[in-house]
C-alpha positions in Angstrom: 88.5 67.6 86.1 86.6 66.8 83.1 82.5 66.3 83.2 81.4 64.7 80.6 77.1 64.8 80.2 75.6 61.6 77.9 72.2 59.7 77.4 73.0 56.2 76.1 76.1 56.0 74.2 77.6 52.5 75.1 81.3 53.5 75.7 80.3 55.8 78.4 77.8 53.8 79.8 80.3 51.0 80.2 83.0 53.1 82.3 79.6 54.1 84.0 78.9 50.8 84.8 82.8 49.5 85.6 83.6 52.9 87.8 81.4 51.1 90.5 83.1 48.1 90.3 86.5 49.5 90.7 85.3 52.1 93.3 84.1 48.9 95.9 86.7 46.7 94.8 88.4 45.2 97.7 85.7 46.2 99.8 84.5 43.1 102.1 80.7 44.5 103.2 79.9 45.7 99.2 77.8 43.2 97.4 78.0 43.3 93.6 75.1 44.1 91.9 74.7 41.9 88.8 76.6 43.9 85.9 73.8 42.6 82.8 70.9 44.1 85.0 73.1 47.5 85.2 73.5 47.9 81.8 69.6 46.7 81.2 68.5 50.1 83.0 71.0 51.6 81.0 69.6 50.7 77.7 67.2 52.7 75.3 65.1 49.9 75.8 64.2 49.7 79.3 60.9 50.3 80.3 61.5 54.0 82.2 62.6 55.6 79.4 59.2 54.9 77.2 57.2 56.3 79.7 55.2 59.8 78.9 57.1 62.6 79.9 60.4 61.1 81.7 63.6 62.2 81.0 67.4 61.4 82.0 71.3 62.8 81.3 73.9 61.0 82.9 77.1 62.5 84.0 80.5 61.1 84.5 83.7 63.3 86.1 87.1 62.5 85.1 90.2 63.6 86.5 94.1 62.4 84.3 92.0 60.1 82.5 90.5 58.1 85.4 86.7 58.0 86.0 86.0 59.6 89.7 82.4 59.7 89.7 79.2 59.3 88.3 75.4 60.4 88.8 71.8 60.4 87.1 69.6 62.7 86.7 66.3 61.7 85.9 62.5 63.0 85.6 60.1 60.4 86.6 56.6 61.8 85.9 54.8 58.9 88.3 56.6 60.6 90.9 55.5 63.3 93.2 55.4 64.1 96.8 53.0 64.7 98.9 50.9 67.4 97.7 51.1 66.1 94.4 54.3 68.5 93.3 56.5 66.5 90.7 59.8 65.3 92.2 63.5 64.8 90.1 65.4 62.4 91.4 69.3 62.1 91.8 70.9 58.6 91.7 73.0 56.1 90.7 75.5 58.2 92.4 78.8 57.3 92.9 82.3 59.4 93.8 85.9 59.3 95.2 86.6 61.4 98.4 86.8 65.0 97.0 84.1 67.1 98.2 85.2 69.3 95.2 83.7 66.5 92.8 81.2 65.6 94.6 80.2 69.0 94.1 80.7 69.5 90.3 78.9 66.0 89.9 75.9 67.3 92.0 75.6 71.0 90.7 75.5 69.3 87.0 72.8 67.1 87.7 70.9 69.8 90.1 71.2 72.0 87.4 70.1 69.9 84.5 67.3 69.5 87.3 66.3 73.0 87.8 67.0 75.0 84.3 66.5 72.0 81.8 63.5 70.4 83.1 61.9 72.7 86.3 61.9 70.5 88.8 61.3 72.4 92.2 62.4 69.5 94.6 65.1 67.1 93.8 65.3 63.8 95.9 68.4 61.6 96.4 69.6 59.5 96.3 67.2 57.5 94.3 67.3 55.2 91.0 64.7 56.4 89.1 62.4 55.1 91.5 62.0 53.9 94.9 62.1 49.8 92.6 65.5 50.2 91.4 67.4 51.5 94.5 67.0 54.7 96.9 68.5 55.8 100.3 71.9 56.6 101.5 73.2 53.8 104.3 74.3 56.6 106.9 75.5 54.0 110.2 76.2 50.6 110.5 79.6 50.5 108.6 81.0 48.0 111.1 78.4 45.5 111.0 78.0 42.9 108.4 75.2 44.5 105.7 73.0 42.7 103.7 71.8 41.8 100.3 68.5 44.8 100.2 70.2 47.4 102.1 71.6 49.9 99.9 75.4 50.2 100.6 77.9 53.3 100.3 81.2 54.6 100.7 80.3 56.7 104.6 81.0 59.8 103.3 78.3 60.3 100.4 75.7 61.7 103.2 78.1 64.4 104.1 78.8 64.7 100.1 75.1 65.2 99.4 74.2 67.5 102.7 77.1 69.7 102.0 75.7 70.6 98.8 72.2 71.7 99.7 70.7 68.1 100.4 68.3 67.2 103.9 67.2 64.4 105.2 63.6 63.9 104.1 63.2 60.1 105.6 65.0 58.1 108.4 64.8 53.9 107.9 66.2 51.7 110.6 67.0 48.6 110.0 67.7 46.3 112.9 69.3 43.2 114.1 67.6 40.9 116.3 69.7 37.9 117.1 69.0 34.8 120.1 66.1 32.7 120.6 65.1 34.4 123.5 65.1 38.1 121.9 63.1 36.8 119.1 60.4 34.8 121.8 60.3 37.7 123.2 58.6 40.0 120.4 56.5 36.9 119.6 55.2 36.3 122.9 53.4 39.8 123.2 51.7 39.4 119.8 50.0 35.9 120.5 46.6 36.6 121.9 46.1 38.6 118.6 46.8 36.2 116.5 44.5 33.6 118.4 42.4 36.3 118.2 42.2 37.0 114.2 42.1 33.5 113.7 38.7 32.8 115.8 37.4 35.8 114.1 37.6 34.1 110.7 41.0 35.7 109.6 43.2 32.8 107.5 46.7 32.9 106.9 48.6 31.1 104.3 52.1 30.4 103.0 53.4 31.5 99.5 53.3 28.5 97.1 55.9 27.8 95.1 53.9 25.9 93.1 52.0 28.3 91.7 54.5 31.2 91.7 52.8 33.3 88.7 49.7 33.6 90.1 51.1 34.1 93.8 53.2 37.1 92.1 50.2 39.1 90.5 48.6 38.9 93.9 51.6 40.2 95.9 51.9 42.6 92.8 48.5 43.5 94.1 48.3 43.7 97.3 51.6 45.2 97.3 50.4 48.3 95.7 47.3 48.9 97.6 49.5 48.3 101.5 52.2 50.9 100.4 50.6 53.4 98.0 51.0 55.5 100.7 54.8 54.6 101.1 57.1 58.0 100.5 58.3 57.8 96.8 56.0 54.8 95.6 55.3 54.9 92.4 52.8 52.3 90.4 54.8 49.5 88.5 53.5 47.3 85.9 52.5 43.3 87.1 55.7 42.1 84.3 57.8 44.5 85.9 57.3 43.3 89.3 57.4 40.0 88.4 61.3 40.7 87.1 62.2 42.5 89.6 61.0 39.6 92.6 61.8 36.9 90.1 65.0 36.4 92.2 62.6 35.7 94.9 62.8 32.1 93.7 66.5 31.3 95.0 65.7 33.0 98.5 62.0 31.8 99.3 61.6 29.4 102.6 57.1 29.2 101.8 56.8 29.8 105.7 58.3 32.9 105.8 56.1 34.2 103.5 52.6 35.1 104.5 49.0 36.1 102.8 46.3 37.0 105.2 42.8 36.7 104.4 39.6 38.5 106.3 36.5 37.0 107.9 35.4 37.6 103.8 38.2 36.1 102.5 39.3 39.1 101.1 43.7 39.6 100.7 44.2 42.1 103.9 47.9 41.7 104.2 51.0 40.3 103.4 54.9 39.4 105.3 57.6 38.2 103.4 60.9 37.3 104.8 63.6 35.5 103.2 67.4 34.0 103.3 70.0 36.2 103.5 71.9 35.8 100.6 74.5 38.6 100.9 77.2 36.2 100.9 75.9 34.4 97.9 75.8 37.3 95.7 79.4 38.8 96.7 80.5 35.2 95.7 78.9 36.1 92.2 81.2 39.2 92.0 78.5 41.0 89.7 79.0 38.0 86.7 76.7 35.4 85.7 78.2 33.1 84.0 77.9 28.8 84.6 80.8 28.7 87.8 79.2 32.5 89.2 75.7 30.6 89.3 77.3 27.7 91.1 79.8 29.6 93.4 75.9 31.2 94.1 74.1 27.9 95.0 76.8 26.9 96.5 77.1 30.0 99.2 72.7 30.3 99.4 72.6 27.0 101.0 75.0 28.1 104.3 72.7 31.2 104.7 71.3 31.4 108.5 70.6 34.8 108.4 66.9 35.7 107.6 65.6 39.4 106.4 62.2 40.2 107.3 62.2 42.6 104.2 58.7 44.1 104.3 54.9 43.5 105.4 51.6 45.7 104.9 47.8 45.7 105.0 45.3 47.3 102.8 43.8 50.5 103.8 40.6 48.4 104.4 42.3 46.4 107.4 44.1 49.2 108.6 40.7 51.4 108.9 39.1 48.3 111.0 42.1 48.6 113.4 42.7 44.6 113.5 46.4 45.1 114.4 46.8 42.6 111.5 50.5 44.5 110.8 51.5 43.1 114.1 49.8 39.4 114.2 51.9 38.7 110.7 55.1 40.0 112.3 54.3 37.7 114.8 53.4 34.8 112.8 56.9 35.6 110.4 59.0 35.3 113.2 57.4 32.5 114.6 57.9 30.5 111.6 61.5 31.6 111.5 62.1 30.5 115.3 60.5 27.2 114.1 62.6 26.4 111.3 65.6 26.9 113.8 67.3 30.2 112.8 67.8 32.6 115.4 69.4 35.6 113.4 67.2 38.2 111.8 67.3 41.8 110.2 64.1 43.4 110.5 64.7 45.7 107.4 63.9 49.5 106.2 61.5 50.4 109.1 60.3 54.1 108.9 61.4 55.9 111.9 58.3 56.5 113.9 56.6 53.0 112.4 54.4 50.5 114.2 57.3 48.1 114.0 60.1 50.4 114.8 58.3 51.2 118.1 57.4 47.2 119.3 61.4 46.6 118.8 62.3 49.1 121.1 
């Protein structure tokens, strides 16, 4: 096996890239991610790699002239843990079956890690940053996945663990389906709402309408409900806005939810929105005119929703208003109401508010 170690030079980056595509090919639950956006975090000129103090070597294994895996190493200097240690981070990680690869690939990078740069704690698998992808998808395998939960070959956990890795964080993400499961969880979080509301809480709906100024205050309010969130790392308002700018082909207003206080202050947010897993596997990574309309075509028979994320300033959540669980409440209310009765609550801590109220 051959390891080759790179920054930026385009050939490699290229069999970096297609290696992914020709790993899932064939693969029903994979969905593409779009190959220009790859190769945009590839480039010198993305945004991460003009930031003080990061860092980055890529690595790519090769075994009788086939690619058989692939990983990043990369120093984010935003990101630290909890006691305010700096963290390297492990990602973009893919590899055949062969836990002697997997191995090689890992040691490489661990090593560029440790000796190179003097990183301490390595986390993967992780993107850069928790923006651009993180987490391993460890169960589920036989259930139908979904367009913001990561997805991998099942043995990449066992890869990782058997070379030195732990599990630092557990996510659950969970399917609710049936009008009666949903009514359910909605009925036990009415009286709150009625109760917010005659306090002089308001609640209103994204508006399309004015979708620049609705994205610098979700950019805001955002960052002050999950600066608390493991890995989260500040991100610039333009970067935000590209990153959610897909928003646009998924958002249904009602599923997405600001809430005000009795000051009119922003104390929390909901979003959910259209599955559009389907959509983008219809895209096959390419966006070109027919990949657009194979898109459009494929968004419009979505009647999945994912309720992707929801939060509350540290200001609400020190006044103990229960104002995380009166806009879950009010999201799936609005999702009962528009008739769908299929939803993926997504990426809930283990141990969360939310994880506990589904049971």
């Amino acid at each position: 096996m051959e390891l080759t170690r790179f920054t930026f030079e385009p050939g490699l980056v290229s069999a970096f890239v297609d290696f992914g595509f020709d790993h899932y090919r064939g693969d029903p639950r994979w969905v593409p991610p779009q190959r220009l956006r790859l190769h945009q975090q590839l480039d010198p000129s993305f945004e991460f790699y003009h930031l003080p103090g990061n860092n980055h070597c890529h690595f790519l294994a090769s075994q009788d002239g086939c690619v058989v895996g692939r990983v990043t190493a990369a120093v984010n200097r935003q990101l630290h843990d909890r006691h305010g240690e700096s963290v390297g981070t492990i990602g973009f990680y893919e590899c055949v079956d062969d836990d002697e690869i997997a191995s090689e690939l890992l040691g490489a990078a661990v090593s560029w890690l440790r000796c190179e740069r003097g990183m301490k704690q390595i986390w993967g698998p992780m993107n850069f940053d928790i923006w651009h992808g993180y987490r391993f998808m460890t169960n589920g395998f036989d259930t139908p996945g979904f367009d913001t939960e990561p997805y991998n070959k099942p043995f990449y956990g066992p890869q990782f663990e058997g070379n030195g890795f732990a599990p630092l964080q557990h996510w659950h993400s969970v399917e609710v389906t049936g009008r009666s499961a949903i009514e359910e969880l909605t009925a036990q979080k009415a009286d709150g709402y009625k109760s917010l509301c005659k306090r002089g809480y308001t609640f209103h709906s994204f508006d399309p309408g004015r979708f620049d100024d609705q994205l610098t205050l979700l950019h805001r309010v955002f960052g002050r409900s999950f600066h608390r969130f493991l890995g989260y790392t500040p991100i610039s308002r333009d970067r935000f806005a590209e990153l959610f700018a897909p928003l646009r082909h998924a958002l249904y207003p009602p599923f997405f939810t600001f809430a005000e206080d009795d000051c009119r202050n922003t104390a929390g947010f909901a979003m959910a929105w259209h599955d559009l897993s389907a959509a983008l596997r219809a895209m096959r990574g390419r966006q070109h005119m027919l990949a657009k309309l194979q898109f459009l075509a494929r968004r419009r028979r979505s009647q999945r929703i994912v309720f992707y994320a929801g939060g509350v300033t540290p200001e609400e959540e020190a006044r103990q208003t229960c104002l995380g669980d009166v806009l879950i409440y009010r999201t799936l209310h609005a999702i009962l109401d528009a008739g769908y009765e299929d939803v993926i609550v997504a990426i809930m801590a283990r141990g969360s508010p939310v994880r506990h109220m589904l049971g």
